[in-house]
C-alpha positions as CSV (number, residue, x, y, z in Angstrom):
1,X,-25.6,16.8,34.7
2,X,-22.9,15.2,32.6
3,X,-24.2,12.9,29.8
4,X,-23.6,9.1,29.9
5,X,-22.3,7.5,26.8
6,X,-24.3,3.9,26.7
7,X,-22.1,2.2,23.9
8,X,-19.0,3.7,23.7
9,X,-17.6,0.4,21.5
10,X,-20.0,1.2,18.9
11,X,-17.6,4.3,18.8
12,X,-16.6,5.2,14.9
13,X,-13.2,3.4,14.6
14,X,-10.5,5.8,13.3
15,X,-9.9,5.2,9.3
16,X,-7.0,2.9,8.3
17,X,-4.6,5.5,7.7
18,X,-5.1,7.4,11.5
19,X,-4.1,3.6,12.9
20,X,-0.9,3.2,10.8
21,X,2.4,3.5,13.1
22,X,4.5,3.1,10.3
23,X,4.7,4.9,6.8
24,X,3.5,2.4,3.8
25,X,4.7,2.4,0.2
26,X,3.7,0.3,-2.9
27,X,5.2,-2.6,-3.8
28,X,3.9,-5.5,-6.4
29,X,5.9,-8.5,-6.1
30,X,5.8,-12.1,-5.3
31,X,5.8,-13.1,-1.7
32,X,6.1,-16.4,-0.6
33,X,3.8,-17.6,2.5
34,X,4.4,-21.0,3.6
35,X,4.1,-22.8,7.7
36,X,5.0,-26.7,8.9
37,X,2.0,-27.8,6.4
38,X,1.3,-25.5,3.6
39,X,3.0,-22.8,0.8
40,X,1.3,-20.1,-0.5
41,X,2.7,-17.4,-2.7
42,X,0.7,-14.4,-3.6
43,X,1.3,-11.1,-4.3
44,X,2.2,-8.3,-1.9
45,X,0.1,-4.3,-3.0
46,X,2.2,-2.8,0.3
47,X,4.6,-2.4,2.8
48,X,5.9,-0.7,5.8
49,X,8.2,-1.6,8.6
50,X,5.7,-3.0,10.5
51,X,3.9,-4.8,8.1
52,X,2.8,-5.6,4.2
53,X,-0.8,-6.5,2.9
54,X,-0.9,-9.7,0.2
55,X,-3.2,-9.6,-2.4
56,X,-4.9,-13.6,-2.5
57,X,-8.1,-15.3,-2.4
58,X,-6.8,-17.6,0.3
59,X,-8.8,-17.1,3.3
60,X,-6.7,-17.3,6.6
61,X,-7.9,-16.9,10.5
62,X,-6.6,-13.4,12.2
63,X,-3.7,-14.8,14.6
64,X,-2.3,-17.2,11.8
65,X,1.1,-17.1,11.9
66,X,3.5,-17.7,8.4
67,X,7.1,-17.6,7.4
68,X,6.9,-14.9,5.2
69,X,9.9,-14.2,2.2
70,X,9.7,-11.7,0.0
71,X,12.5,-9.3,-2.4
72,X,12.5,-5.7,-2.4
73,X,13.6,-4.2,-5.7
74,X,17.5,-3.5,-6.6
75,X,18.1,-5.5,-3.7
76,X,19.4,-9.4,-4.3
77,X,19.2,-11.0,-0.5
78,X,15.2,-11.9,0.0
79,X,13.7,-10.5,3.3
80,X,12.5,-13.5,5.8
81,X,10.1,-12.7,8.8
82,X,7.6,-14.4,10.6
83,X,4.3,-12.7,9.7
84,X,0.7,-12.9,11.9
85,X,-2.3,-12.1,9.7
86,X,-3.9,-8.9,11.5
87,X,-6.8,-8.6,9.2
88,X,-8.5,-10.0,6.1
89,X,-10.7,-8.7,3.0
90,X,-12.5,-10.7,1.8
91,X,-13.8,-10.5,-2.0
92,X,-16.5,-8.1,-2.4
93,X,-17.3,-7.3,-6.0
94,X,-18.5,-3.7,-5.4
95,X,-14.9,-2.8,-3.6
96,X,-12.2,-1.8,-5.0
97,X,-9.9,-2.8,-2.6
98,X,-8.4,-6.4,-3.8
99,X,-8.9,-8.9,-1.2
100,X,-6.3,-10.2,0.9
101,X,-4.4,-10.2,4.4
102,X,-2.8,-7.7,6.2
103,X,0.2,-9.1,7.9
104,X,2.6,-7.5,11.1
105,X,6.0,-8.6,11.1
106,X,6.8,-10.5,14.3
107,X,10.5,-11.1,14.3
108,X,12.2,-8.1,11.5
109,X,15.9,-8.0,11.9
110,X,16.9,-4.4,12.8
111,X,19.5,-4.9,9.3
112,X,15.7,-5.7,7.7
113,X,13.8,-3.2,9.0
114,X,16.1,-0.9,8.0
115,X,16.4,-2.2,4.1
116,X,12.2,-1.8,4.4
117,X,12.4,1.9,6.1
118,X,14.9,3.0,3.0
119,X,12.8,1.1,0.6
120,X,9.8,3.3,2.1
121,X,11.4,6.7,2.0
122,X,12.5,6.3,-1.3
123,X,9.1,5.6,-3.0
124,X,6.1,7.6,-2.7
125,X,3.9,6.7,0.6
126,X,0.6,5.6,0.1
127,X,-2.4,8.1,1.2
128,X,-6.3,7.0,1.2
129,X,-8.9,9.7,0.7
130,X,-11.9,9.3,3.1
């Protein structure tokens, strides 16, 4: 007789770095955040193609939905995208991950994605020890 799993979404999720589609590289600059009612700039620790995690305090709802603009280096024209926050970290003084919000790029020009892929290749991509 076969066993029965009884909770199989308390499963172990995969670590962050088996869920990554895209290959991520650090970058610390400014990024500018704003929508109709608010601006927010803070300051991105990563990117890929499909995505870039901003270092801030500001505490935003999974779903939220921001202009996002931001420069890579040696490049002059800034990258604008429509961002949607995937997930949050929240301040936790025994972490030493910074707290912030990981962001998915909704609308990335094919011309941007590809300025983001080169930017990527170039640099060293970011691994996380479990």
């Amino acid at each position: 007789m076969g066993s029965i799993e009884l909770f199989p979404e308390r499963r172990r999720r995969p670590q962050t770095d088996e869920r990554r589609q895209h290959p991520r590289a650090t970058l610390k600059t400014e990024v500018h955040l704003g929508s109709e009612s608010n601006f927010y700039t803070g300051f991105m620790n990563d990117i890929s193609e499909g995505g870039l995690f901003v270092a801030t305090h500001q505490v935003m709802a999974r779903g939220t939905k921001l202009m996002l603009e931001f420069s890579l280096p040696d490049d002059e024209s800034p990258i604008r995208v429509t961002g949607e926050v995937r997930w949050t970290r929240e301040y936790n003084p025994s972490s030493d991950g910074a707290p912030g919000l990981g962001f998915q790029f909704l609308d990335l020009s094919a011309s941007d994605r590809a300025r983001i892929e080169s930017f990527v290749k170039l640099r060293e991509t970011l691994f996380y020890d479990e």
